[in-house]
C-alpha positions as CSV (number, residue, x, y, z in Angstrom):
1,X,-9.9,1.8,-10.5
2,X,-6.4,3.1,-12.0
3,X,-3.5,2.2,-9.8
4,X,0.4,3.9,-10.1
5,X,2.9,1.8,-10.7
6,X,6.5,2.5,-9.4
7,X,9.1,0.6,-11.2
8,X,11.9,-1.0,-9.0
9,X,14.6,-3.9,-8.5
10,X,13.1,-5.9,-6.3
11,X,10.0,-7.3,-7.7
12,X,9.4,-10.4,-5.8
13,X,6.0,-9.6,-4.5
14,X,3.3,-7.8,-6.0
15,X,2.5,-4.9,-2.9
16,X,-0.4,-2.6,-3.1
17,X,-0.7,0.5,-1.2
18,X,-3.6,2.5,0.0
19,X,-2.6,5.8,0.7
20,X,-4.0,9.5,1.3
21,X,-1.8,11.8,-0.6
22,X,-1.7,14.2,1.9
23,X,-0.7,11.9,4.9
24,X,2.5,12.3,6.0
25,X,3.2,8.1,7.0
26,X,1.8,7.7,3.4
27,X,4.4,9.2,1.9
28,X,6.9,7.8,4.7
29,X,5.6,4.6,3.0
30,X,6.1,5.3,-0.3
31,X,9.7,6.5,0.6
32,X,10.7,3.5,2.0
33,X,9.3,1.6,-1.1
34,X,11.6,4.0,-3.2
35,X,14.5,3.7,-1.1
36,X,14.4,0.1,-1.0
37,X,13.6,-0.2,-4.8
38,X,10.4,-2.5,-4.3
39,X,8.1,-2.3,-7.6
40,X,4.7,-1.4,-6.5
41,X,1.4,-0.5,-6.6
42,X,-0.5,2.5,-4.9
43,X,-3.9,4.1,-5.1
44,X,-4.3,7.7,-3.6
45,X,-7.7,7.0,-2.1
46,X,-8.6,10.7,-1.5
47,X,-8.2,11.0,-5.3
48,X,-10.7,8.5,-6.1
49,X,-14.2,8.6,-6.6
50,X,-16.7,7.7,-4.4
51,X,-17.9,4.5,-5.6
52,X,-14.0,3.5,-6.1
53,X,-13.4,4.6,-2.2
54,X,-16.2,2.3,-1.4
55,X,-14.8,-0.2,-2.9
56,X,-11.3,-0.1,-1.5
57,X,-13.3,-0.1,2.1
58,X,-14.4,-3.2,1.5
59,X,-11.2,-4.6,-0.2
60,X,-9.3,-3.6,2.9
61,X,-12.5,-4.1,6.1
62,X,-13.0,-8.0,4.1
63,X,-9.5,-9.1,4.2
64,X,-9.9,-8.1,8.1
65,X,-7.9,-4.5,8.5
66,X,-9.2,-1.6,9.9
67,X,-9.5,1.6,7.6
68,X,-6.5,3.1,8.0
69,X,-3.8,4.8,5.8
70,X,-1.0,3.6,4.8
71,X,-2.6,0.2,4.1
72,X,-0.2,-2.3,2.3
73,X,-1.1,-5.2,0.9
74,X,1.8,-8.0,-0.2
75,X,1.1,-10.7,-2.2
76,X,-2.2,-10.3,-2.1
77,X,-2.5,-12.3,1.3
78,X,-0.7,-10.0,4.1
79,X,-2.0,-6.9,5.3
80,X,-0.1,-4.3,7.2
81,X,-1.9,-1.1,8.5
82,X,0.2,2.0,8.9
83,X,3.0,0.4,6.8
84,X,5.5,-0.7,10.1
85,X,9.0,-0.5,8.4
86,X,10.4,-3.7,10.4
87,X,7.3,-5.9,9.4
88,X,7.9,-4.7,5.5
89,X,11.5,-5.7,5.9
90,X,10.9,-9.2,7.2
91,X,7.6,-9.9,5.0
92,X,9.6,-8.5,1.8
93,X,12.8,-10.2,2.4
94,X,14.8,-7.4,3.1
């Protein structure tokens, strides 16, 4: 499955969002990844096809999240479901 990658400053963890390019907190997200020039990763899920949907279902239901956009995923070990900007802050060092 093809992810985007956004370029930015602060590269110290590797974050990965799930997002549904029509969902408004999605792009609330993906602003405050901008605005805080954090390099990451996201996959429009909507965009995807099934079997890549599918996939991400189980990515996010077997780390223990429920299916919910914005997902983020930092370093591979924390999730955060609907992308709460005073978790991303203290969990990315901001």
């Amino acid at each position: 499955m093809q992810t985007v990658k956004v370029a930015g400053k602060n590269n110290k963890h590797h974050v990965l969002l799930y997002a549904i390019s029509t969902c408004g907190w999605c792009k609330r997200a993906k602003k405050f990844l901008n605005e805080n020039e954090i390099e990451y990763e996201y996959i429009d899920v909507d965009l995807c096809s099934s079997e890549d949907r599918n996939k991400i279902r189980q990515d996010i239901q077997t780390r223990g999240g429920p299916l919910a956009y914005p997902t983020v995923i930092i370093d591979n070990k924390i999730l955060l479901t609907g992308a709460p900007q005073d978790k991303l802050r203290e969990v990315l060092e901001l």
